[in-house]
DRENDO-1510 file (C-alpha; in Angstrom, 1 decimal, always signed):
<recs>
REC; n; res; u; v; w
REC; 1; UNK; -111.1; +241.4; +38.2 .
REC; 2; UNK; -111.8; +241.0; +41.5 .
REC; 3; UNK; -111.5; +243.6; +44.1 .
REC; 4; UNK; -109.6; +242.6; +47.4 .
REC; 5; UNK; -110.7; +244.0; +50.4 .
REC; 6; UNK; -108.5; +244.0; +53.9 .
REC; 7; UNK; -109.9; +244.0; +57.2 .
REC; 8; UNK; -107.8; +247.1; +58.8 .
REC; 9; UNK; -106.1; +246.2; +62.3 .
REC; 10; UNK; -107.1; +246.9; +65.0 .
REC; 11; UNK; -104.7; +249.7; +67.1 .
REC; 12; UNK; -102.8; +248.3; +69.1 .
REC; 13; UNK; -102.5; +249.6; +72.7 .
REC; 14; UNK; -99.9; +248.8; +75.2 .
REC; 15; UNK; -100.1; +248.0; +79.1 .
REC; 16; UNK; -99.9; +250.7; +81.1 .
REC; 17; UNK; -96.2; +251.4; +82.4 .
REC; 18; UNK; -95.6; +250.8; +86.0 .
REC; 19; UNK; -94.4; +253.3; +88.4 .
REC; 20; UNK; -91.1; +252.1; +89.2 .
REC; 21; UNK; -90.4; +251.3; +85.1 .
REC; 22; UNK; -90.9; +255.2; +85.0 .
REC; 23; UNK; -88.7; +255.7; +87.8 .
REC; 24; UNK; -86.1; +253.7; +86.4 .
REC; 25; UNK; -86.1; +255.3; +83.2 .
REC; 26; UNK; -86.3; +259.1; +84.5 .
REC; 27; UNK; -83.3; +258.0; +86.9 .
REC; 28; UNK; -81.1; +256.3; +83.5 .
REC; 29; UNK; -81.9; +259.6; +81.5 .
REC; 30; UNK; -81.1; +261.9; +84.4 .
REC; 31; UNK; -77.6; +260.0; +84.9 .
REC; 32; UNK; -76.5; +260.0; +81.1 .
REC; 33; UNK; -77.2; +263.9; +81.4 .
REC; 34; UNK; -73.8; +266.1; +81.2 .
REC; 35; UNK; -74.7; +267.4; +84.9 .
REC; 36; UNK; -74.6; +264.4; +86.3 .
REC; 37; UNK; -71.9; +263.3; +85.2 .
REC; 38; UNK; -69.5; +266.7; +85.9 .
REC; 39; UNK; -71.6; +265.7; +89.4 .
REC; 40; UNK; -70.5; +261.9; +89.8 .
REC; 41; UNK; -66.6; +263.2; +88.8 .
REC; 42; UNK; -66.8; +266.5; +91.5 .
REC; 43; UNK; -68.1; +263.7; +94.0 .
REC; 44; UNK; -65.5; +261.3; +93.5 .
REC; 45; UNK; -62.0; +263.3; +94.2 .
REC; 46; UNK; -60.2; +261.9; +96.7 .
REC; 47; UNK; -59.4; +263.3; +100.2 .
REC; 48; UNK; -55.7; +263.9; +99.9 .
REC; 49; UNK; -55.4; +263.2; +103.5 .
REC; 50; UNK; -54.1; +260.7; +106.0 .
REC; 51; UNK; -55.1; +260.6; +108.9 .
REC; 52; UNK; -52.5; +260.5; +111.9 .
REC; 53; UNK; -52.0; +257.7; +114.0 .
REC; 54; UNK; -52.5; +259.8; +117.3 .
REC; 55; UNK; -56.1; +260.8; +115.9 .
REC; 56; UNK; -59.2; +260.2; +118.3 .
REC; 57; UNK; -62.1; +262.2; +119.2 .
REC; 58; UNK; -62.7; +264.5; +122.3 .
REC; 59; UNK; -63.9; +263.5; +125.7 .
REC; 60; UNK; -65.2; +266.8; +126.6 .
REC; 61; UNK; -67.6; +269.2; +124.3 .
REC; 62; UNK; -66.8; +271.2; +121.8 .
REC; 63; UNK; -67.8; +273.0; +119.2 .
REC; 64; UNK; -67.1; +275.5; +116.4 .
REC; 65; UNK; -69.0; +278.7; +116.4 .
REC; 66; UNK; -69.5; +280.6; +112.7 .
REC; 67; UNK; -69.4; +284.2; +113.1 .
REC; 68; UNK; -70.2; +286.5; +110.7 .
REC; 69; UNK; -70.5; +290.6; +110.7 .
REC; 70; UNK; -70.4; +290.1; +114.7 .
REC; 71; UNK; -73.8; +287.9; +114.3 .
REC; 72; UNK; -73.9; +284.1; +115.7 .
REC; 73; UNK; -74.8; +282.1; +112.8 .
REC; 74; UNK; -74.6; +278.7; +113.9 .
REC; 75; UNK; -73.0; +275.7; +116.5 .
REC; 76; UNK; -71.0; +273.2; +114.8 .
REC; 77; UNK; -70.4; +269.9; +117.1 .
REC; 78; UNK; -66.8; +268.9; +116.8 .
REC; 79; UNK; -66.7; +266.2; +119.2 .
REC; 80; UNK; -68.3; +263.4; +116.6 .
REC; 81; UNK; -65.6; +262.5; +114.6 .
REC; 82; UNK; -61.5; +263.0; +114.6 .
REC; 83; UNK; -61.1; +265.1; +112.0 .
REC; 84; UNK; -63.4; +267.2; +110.1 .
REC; 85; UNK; -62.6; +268.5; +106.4 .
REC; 86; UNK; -63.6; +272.0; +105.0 .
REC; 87; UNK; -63.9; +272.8; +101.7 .
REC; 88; UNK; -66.4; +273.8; +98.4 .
REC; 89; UNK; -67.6; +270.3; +97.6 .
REC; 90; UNK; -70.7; +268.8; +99.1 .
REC; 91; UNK; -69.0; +266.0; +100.4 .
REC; 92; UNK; -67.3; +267.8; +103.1 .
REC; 93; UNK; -68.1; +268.0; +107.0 .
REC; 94; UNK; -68.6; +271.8; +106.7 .
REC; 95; UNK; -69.5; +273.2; +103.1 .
REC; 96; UNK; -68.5; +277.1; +102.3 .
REC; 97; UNK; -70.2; +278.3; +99.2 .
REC; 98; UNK; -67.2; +280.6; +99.0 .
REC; 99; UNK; -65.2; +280.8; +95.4 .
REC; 100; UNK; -61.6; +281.6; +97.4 .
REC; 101; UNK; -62.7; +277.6; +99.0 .
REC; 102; UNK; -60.7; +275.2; +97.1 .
REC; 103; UNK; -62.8; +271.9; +96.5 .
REC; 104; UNK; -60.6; +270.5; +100.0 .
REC; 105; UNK; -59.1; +273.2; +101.8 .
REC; 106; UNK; -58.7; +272.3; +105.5 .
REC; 107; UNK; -58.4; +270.2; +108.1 .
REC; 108; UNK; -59.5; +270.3; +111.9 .
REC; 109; UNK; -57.5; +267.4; +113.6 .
REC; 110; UNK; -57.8; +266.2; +117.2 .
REC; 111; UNK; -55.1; +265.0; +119.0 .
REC; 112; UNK; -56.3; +262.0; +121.7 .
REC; 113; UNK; -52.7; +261.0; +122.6 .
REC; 114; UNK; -49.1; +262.2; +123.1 .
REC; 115; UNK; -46.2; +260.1; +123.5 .
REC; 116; UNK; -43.6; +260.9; +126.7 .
REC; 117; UNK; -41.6; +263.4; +126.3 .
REC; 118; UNK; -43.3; +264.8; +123.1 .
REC; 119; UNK; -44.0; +268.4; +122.7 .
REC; 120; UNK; -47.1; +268.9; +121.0 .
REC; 121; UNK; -50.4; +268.0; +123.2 .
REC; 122; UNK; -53.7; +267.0; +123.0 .
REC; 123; UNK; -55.8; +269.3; +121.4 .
REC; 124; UNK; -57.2; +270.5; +118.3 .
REC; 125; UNK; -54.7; +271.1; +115.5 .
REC; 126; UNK; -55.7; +272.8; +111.9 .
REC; 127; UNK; -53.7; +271.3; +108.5 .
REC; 128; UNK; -54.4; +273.5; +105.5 .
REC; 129; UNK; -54.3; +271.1; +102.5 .
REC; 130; UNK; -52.9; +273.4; +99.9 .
REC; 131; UNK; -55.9; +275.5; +99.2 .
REC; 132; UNK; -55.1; +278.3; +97.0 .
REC; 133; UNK; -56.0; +281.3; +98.9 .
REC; 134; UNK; -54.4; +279.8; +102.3 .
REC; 135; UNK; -56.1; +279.8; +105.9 .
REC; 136; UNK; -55.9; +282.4; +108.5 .
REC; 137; UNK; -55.2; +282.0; +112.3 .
REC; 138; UNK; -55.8; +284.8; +114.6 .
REC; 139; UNK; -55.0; +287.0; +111.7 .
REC; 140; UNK; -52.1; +285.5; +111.0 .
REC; 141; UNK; -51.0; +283.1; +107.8 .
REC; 142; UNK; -50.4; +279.2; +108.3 .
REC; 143; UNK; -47.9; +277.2; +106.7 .
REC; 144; UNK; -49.9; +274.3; +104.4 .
REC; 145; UNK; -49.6; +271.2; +105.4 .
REC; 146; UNK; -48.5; +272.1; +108.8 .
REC; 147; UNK; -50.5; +271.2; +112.3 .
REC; 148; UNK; -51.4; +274.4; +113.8 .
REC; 149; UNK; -52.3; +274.2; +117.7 .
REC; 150; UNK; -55.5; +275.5; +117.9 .
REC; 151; UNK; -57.2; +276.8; +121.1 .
REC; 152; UNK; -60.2; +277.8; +122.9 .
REC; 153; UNK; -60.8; +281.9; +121.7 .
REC; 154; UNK; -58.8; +280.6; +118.1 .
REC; 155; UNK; -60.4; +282.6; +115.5 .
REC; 156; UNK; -60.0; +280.7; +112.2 .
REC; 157; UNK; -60.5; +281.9; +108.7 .
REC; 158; UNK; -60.8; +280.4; +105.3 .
REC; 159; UNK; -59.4; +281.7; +102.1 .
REC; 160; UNK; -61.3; +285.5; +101.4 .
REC; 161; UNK; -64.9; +284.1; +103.1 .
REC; 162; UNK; -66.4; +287.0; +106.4 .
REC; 163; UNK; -67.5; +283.7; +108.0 .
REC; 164; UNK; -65.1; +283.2; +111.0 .
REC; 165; UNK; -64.6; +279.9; +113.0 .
REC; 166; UNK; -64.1; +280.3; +117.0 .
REC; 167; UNK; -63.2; +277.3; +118.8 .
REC; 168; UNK; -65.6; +277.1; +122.5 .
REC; 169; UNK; -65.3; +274.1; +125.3 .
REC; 170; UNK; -66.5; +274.1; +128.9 .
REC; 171; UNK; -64.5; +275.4; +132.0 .
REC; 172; UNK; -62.8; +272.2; +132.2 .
REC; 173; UNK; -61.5; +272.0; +128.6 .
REC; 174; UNK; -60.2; +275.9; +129.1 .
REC; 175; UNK; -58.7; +274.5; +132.6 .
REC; 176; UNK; -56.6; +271.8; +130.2 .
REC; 177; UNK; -55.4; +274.1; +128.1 .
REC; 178; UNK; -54.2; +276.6; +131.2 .
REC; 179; UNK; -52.4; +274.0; +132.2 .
REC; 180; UNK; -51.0; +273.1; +129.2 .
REC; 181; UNK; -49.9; +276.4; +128.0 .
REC; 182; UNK; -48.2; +276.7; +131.5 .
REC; 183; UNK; -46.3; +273.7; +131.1 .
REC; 184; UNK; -44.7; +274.9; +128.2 .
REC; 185; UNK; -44.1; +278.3; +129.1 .
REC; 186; UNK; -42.1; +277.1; +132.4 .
REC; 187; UNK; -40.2; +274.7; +130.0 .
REC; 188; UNK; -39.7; +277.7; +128.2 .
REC; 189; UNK; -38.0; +279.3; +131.0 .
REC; 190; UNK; -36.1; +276.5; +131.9 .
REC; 191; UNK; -34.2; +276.5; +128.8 .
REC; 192; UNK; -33.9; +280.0; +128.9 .
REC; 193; UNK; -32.3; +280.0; +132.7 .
REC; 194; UNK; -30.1; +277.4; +131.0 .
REC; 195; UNK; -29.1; +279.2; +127.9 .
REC; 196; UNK; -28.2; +282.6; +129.9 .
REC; 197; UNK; -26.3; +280.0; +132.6 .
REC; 198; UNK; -24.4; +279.2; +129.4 .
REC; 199; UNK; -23.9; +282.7; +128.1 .
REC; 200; UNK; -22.4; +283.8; +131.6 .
REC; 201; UNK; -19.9; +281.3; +131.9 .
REC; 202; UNK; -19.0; +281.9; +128.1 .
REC; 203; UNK; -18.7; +285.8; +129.5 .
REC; 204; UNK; -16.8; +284.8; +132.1 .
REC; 205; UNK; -13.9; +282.6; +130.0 .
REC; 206; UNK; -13.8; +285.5; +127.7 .
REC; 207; UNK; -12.5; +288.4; +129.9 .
REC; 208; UNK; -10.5; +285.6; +132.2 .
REC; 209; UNK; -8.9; +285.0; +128.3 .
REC; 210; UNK; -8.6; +288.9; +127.5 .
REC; 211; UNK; -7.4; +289.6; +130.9 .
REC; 212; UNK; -4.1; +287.0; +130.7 .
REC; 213; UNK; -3.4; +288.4; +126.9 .
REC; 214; UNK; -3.4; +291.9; +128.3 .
REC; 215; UNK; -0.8; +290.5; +131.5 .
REC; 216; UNK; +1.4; +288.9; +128.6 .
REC; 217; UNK; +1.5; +291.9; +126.4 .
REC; 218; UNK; -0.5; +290.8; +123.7 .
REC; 219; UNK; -2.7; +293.4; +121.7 .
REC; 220; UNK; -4.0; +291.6; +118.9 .
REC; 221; UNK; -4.1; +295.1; +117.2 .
REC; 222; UNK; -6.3; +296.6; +120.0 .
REC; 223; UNK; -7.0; +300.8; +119.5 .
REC; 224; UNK; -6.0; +302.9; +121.6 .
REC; 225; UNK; -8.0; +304.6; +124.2 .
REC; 226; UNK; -8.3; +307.6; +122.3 .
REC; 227; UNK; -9.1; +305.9; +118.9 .
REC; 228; UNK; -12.2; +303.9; +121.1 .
REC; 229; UNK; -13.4; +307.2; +122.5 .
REC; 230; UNK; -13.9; +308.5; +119.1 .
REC; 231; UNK; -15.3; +305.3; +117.6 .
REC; 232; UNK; -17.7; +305.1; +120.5 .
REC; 233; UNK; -19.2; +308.3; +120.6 .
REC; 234; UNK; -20.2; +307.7; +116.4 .
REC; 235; UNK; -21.8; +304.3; +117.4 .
REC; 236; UNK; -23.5; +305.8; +120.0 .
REC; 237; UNK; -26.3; +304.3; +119.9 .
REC; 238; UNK; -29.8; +306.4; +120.1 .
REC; 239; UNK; -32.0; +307.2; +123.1 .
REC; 240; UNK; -35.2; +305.7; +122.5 .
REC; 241; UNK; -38.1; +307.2; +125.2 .
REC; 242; UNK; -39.3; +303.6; +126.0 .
REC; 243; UNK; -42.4; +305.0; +127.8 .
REC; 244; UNK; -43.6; +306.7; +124.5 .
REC; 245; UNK; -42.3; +303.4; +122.7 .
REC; 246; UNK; -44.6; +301.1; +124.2 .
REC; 247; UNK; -47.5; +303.0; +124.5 .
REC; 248; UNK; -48.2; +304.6; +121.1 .
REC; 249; UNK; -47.9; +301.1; +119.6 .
REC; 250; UNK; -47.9; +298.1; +122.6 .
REC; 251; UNK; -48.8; +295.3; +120.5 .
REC; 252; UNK; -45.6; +296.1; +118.3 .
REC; 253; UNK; -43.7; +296.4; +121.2 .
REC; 254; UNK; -44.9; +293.1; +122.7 .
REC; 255; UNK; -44.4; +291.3; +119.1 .
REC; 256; UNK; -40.8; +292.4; +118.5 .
REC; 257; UNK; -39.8; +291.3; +122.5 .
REC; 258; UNK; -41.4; +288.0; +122.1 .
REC; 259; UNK; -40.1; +287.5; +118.3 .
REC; 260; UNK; -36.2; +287.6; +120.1 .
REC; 261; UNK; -37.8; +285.3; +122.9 .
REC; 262; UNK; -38.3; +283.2; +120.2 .
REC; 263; UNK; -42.0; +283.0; +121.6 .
REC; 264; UNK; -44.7; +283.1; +119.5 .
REC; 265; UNK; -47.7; +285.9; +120.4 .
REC; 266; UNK; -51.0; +283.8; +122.1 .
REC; 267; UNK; -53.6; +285.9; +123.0 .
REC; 268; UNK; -55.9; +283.8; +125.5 .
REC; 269; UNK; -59.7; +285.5; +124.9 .
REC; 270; UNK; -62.6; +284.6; +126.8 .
REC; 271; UNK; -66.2; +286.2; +126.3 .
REC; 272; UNK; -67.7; +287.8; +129.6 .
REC; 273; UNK; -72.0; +288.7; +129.7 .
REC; 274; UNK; -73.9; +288.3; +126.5 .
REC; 275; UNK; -75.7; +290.0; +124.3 .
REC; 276; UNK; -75.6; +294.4; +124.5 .
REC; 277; UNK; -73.1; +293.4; +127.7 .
REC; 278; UNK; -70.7; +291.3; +126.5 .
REC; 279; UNK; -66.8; +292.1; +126.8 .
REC; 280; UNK; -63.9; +290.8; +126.2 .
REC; 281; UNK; -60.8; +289.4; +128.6 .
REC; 282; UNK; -57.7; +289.2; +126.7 .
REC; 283; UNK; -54.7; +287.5; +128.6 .
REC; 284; UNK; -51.1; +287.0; +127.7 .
REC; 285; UNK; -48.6; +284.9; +129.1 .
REC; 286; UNK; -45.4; +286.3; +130.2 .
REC; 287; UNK; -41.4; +284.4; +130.5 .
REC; 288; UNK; -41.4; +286.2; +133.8 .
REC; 289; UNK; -42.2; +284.2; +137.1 .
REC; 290; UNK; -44.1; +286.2; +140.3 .
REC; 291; UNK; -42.4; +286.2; +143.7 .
REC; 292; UNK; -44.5; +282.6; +144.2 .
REC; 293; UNK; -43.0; +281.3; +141.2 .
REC; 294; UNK; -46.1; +281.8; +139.2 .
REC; 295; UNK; -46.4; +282.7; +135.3 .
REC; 296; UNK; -46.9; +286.8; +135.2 .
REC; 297; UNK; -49.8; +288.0; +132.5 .
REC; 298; UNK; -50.4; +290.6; +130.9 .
REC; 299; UNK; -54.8; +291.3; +130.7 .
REC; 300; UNK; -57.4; +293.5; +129.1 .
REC; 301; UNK; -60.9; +294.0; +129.4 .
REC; 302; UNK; -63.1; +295.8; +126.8 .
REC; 303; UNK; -66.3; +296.2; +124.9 .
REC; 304; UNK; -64.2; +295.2; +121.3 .
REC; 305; UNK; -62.0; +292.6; +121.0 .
REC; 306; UNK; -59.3; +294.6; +119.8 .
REC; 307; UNK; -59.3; +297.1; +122.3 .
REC; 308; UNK; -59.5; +294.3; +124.5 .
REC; 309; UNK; -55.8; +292.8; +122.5 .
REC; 310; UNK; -54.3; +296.8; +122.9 .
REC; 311; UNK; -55.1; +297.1; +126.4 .
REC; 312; UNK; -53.5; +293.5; +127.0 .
REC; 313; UNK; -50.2; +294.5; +125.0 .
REC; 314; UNK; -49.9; +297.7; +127.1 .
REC; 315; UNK; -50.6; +296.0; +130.3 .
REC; 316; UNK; -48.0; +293.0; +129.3 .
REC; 317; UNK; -45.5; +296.1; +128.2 .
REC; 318; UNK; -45.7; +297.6; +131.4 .
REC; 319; UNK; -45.3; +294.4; +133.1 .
REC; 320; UNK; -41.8; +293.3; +131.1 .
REC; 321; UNK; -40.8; +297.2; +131.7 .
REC; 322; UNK; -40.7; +297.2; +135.1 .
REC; 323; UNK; -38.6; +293.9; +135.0 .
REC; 324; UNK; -35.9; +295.8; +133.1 .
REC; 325; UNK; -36.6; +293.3; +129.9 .
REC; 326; UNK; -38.5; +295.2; +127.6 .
REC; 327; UNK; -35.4; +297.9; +127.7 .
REC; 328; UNK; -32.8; +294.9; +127.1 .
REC; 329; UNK; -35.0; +293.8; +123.8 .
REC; 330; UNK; -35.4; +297.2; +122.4 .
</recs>
C-alpha cells in the first residue's frame, strides 16, 4: 500500500481593501443601524406649512435677538429668507433643544406686500403651527394658526423654554412701524367718531319718540315718580375713588378701558444706554387726539422693563382721566 502524500496550499491572502471600499461599507452598516433609520424618518416630516402669496423678504435689517436670564445670547439674521420655522428637529431655521418644542412649532412670516384697502401691513407676522405647549407674545397667549403682528420691542416665547426672542430693526424700520401703528389708530378714531355720530342721533330719535308718546297720553306701563325714586336709590350705583383705582393697579385700569375700546394693549419698548446704564422707554398709544390733531401717549422710563410698563399705564391713566374717558369706562 502506497502512502499518498498532498502538497498543502498555500494561504491564500487577499488584496488589500481600498479606502473608499471601507468607506462605503462603514457608511452601508451605519445606515441599516436602528439610529439611522429613526434619524432618516425624524428628517423627513413634512413642513405642514404653506407659504402665503404676499410672502417676501425685508428690505431693511433685522434680526432676532435670544435673551435669556437678562444675558444676550446671540443675533439671529431674519432678513435672508421669508419665513423662518422654529421647532425641535434639526432641520429647522432655529433649533431649541427644549422638550415643551414640538418637532414644528412656529412660524416667523414677512409680509412684502399689502393689497389697497387691506388691513394688515407689511411686517413680521408669527403663525404657531399647533405646537402643544402654544407660543407666547408679550406675555400673552396666541391663537394657532393665526398671523400675529409682530413688532420691534415684541418679546416672543416658545412653549415652557427661558430663551426669549426680541425683534430689533434700525431707526427707519421703527419709523415704518410709527407710522403704521398711527395709521390705524386714526382709522380707529374715525370709526369711533362715526359710531358715537350714530349713537347720538339714535339718542336723539329716542326721546323725540318718548316725548310724542308722553304728549298723546301713552304710558306703556311707565312707574310712577315715586316708584322710580325708590328703584333708583337701590340701583344706585357705587362710588368708586377713581384716583385710588388707577393708581394701585394702572395696567388693569388701562386693560379693562382699552378691552371696551375694543383696542388691543401695545406697548411700544425701546432700549436707551447699554450695559450697567441701560433703561427702558415704554410708550402707549392713546384714541385721544392733541389740540394739533396728534395721537396722545402715554410713556415710562425705568431701569426694569416692567417698571418701565407700570409707569407707562399710570401715565396713560392719567392722560385718559383728565379727558373724562377713563371715568365713562369704569
Amino acid at each position: 500500500m502506497s502512502d499518498s502524500f498532498k502538497i498543502p496550499s498555500a494561504p491564500v491572502t487577499r488584496a488589500p481593501k481600498k479606502d473608499s471600499e471601507e468607506d462605503t461599507e462603514r457608511e452601508t452598516a451605519h445606515s441599516n443601524s436602528p439610529k439611522a433609520a429613526e434619524r432618516a424618518s425624524v428628517l423627513s416630516i413634512p413642513l405642514n406649512y404653506s407659504e402665503p402669496a404676499w410672502s417676501g423678504t425685508p428690505r431693511t435689517p433685522y434680526a432676532l435677538e435670544i435673551i435669556k436670564n437678562g444675558a444676550l445670547l446671540e443675533e439671529i439674521d431674519v432678513t435672508s429668507k421669508p419665513y423662518f420655522v422654529f421647532g425641535r428637529l434639526p432641520s429647522c431655521d432655529v433649533t431649541l433643544d427644549h422638550p415643551s418644542i414640538s418637532r414644528h412649532h412656529a412660524i416667523l412670516q414677512y409680509k412684502s406686500e399689502a393689497a389697497e384697502g387691506e388691513k394688515a401691513q407689511c411686517g413680521f407676522y408669527l403663525y404657531d403651527l399647533g405646537s402643544t405647549h402654544g407660543t407666547k407674545v408679550n406675555k400673552e397667549s396666541v391663537v394657532a394658526r393665526t398671523y400675529y403682528r409682530i413688532r420691534l420691542g415684541h418679546v416672543i416665547r416658545f412653549g415652557a423654554s427661558t430663551r426669549l426672542f426680541v425683534l430689533r430693526g434700525d431707526e427707519d424700520g421703527q419709523e415704518g412701524v410709527e407710522i403704521e401703528a398711527e395709521e390705524e389708530m386714526m382709522e380707529f378714531l374715525k370709526t369711533k367718531a362715526e359710531r358715537d355720530e350714530r349713537e347720538r342721533r339714535e339718542e336723539e330719535e329716542r326721546r323725540t319718540r318718548e316725548e310724542k308718546e308722553a304728549k298723546q297720553g301713552i304710558s306703556w306701563g311707565m312707574m310712577d315718580d315715586d316708584d322710580a325714586e325708590d328703584v333708583a336709590a337701590v340701583n344706585k350705583p357705587e362710588v368708586i375713588d377713581e384716583d385710588a383705582y388707577y393708581n394701585r393697579d394702572p395696567k388693569k385700569a388701562l386693560k379693562r378701558f382699552m378691552d371696551q375700546e375694543g383696542l388691543e394693549i401695545d406697548y411700544e419698548t425701546e432700549q436707551i444706554g447699554k450695559s450697567y446704564e441701560r433703561e427702558f422707554r415704554v410708550r402707549i398709544r392713546l384714541p385721544i387726539q392733541g389740540p394739533a390733531g396728534e395721537l396722545m401717549c402715554g410713556e415710562g422710563v425705568a431701569a426694569k422693563k416692567k417698571d418701565a410698563v407700570a409707569l407707562c399705564a399710570l401715565d396713560a391713566c392719567r392722560v385718559l382721566d383728565a379727558q373724562g374717558m377713563l371715568r365713562s369706562s369704569a
